[in-house]
VEXDRENVO-352931 format. One record per residue: x, y, z of N, C-alpha, C, O in turn; residue number from 1. Coordinates in steps of 0.001 Angstrom, whole numbers, plus 500000, padded with zeros to 6 digits. Layout:
<atoms>
      n.X      n.Y      n.Z     ca.X     ca.Y     ca.Z      c.X      c.Y      c.Z      o.X      o.Y      o.Z   lumvex
        X        Y        Z        X        Y        Z        X        Y        Z        X        Y        Z      NUM
...
</atoms>
This chain:
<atoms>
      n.X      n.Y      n.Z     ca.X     ca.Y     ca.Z      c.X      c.Y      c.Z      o.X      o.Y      o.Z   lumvex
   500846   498824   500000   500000   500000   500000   500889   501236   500000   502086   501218   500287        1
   500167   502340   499640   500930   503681   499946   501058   504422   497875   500865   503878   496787        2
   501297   505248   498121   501316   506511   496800   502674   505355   495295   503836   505015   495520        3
   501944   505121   494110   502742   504084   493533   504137   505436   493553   504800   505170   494556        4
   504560   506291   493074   505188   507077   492979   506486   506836   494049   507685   506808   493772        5
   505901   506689   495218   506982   506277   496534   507335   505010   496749   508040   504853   497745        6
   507021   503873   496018   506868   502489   495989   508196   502401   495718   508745   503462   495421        7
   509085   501075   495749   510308   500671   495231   509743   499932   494100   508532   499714   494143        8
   510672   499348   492714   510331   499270   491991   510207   497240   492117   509879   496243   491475        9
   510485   497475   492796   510110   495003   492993   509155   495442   493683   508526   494422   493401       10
   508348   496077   494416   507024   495996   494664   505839   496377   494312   504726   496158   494789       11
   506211   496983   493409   504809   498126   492449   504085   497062   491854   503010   497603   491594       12
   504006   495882   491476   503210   495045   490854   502348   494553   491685   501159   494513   491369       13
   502838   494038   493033   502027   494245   493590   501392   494774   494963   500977   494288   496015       14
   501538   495983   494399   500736   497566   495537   499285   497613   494907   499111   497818   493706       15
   498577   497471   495529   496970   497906   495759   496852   498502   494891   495841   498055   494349       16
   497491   499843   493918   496778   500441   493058   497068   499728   491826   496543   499772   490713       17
   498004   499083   492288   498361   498187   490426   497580   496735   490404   497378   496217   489306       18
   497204   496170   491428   496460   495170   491596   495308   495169   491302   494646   494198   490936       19
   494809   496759   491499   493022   496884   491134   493081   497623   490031   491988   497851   489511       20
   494311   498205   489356   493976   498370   487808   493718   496805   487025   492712   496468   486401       21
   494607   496225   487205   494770   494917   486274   493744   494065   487123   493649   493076   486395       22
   493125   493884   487928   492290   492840   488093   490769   492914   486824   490548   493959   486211       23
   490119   491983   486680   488837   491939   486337   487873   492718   486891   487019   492374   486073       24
   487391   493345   487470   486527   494296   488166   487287   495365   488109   486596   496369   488281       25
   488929   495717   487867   489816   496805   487693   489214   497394   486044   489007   498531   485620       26
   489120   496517   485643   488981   496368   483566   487108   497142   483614   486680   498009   482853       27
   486556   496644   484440   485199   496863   484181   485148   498473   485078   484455   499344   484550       28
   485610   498695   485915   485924   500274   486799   486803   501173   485856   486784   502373   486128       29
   487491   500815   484896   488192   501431   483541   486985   501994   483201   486533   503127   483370       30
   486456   500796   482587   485097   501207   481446   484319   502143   481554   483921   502907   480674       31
   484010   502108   482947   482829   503158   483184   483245   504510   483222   482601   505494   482857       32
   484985   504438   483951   485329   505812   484096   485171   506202   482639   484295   506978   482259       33
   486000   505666   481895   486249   505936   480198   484737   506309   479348   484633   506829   478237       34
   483293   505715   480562   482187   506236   479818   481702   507382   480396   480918   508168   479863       35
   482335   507493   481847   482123   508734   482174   482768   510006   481521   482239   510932   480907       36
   484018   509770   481832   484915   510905   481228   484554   510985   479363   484959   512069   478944       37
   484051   510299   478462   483604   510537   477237   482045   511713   477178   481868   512681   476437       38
   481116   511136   478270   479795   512079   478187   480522   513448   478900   480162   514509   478390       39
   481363   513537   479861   481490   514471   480405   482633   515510   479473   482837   516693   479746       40
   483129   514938   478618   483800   515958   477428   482581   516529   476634   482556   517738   476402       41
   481313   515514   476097   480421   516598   475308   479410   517164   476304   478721   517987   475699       42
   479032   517061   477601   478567   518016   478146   479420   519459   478302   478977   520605   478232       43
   480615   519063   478506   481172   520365   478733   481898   520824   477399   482787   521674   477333       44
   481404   520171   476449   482919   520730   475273   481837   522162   474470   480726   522563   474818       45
   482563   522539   473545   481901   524193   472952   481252   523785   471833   481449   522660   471375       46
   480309   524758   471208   480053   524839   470006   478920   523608   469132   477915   523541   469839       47
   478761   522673   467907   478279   522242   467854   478293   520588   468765   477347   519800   468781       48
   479635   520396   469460   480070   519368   470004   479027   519200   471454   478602   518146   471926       49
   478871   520143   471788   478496   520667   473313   476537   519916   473168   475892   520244   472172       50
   476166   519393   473769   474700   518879   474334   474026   520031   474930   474504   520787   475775       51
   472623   520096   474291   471968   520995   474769   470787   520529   474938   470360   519533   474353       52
   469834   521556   476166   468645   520702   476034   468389   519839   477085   469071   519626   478088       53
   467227   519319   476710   467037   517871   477508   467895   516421   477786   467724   515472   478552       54
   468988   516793   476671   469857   515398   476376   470389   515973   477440   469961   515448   478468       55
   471308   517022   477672   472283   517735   478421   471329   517663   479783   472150   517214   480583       56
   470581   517765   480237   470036   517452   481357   470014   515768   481795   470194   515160   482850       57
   469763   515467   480700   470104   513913   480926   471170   513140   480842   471296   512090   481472       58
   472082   513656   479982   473737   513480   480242   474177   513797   481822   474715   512945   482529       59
   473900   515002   482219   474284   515176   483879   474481   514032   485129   475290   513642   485971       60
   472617   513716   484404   471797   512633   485828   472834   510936   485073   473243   509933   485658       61
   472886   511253   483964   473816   509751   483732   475439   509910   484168   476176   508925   484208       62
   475923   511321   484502   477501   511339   484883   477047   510996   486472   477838   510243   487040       63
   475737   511494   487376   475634   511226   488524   475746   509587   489098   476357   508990   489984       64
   474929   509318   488200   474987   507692   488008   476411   506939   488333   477031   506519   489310       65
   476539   507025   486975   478165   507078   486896   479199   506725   487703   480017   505817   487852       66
   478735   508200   488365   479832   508743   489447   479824   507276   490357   480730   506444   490325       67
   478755   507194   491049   477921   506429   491923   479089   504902   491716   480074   504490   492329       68
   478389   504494   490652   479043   503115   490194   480110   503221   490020   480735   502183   490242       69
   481058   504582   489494   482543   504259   489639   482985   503605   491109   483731   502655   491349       70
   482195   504530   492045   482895   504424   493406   482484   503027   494273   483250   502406   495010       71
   480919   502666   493955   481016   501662   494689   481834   500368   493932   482479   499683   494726       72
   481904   499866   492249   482925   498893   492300   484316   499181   492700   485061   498209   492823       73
   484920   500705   492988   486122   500654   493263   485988   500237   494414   486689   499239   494579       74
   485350   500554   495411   485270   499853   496655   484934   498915   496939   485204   498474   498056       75
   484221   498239   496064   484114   495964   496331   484987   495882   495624   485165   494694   495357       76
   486076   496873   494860   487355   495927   494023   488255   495690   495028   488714   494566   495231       77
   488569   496735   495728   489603   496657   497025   489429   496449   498180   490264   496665   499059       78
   488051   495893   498378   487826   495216   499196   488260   493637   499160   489043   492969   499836       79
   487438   493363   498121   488231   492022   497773   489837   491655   497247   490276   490505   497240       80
   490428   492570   496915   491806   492349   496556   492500   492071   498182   493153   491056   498425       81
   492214   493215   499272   492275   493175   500495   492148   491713   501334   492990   491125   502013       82
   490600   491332   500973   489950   490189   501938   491018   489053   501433   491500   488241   502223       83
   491390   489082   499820   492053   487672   499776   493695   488146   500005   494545   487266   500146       84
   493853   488750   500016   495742   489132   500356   495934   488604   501313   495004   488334   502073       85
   497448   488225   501632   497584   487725   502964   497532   488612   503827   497353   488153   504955       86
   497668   490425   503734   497228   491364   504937   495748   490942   505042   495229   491006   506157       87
   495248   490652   504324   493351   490642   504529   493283   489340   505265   492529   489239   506233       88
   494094   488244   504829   494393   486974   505679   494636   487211   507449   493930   486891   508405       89
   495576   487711   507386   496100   488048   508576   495159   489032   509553   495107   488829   510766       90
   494716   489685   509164   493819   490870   509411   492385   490065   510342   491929   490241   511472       91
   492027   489155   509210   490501   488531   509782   491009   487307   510810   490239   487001   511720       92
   492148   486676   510699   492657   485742   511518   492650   485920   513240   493128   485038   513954       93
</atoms>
């Protein structure tokens, strides 16, 4: 655990933030960000690119969404990366 930046480099593979990028539920918490951050460029982008309207009201309530589901699979991702590690071992023991 701890900031990958401060990590030594034989342990960064596996530190918590590199474990829950590359896991399976890491791949599917990608996706959503990547569908978030796509609606949230044409809500906010200029000109004919930019959503107006009712879509743009409804683009919002779908980044809220979104938001929502980014955070709770990031948090059953590292929960479970946690529960099965041997700190999560040790921890419930």
């Amino acid at each position: 655990m701890g900031h990958p930046a401060r990590l030594l480099p034989k342990v960064i593979k596996r530190s918590l933030d590199n474990l829950t990028r590359t896991s399976e539920q890491g791949e599917i918490i990608n996706d959503v960000r990547k569908e978030m951050d796509d609606l949230l460029s044409k809500l906010k982008g200029t000109g004919k690119a930019r959503m107006k309207g009712r879509a743009r009201k409804e683009g919002w309530d779908t980044v809220r969404h979104l938001r929502g589901e980014y955070r709770e699979r990031e948090k059953r991702c590292v929960t479970e990366i946690v529960k099965w590690s041997e700190v999560g071992t040790l921890l419930t023991s």
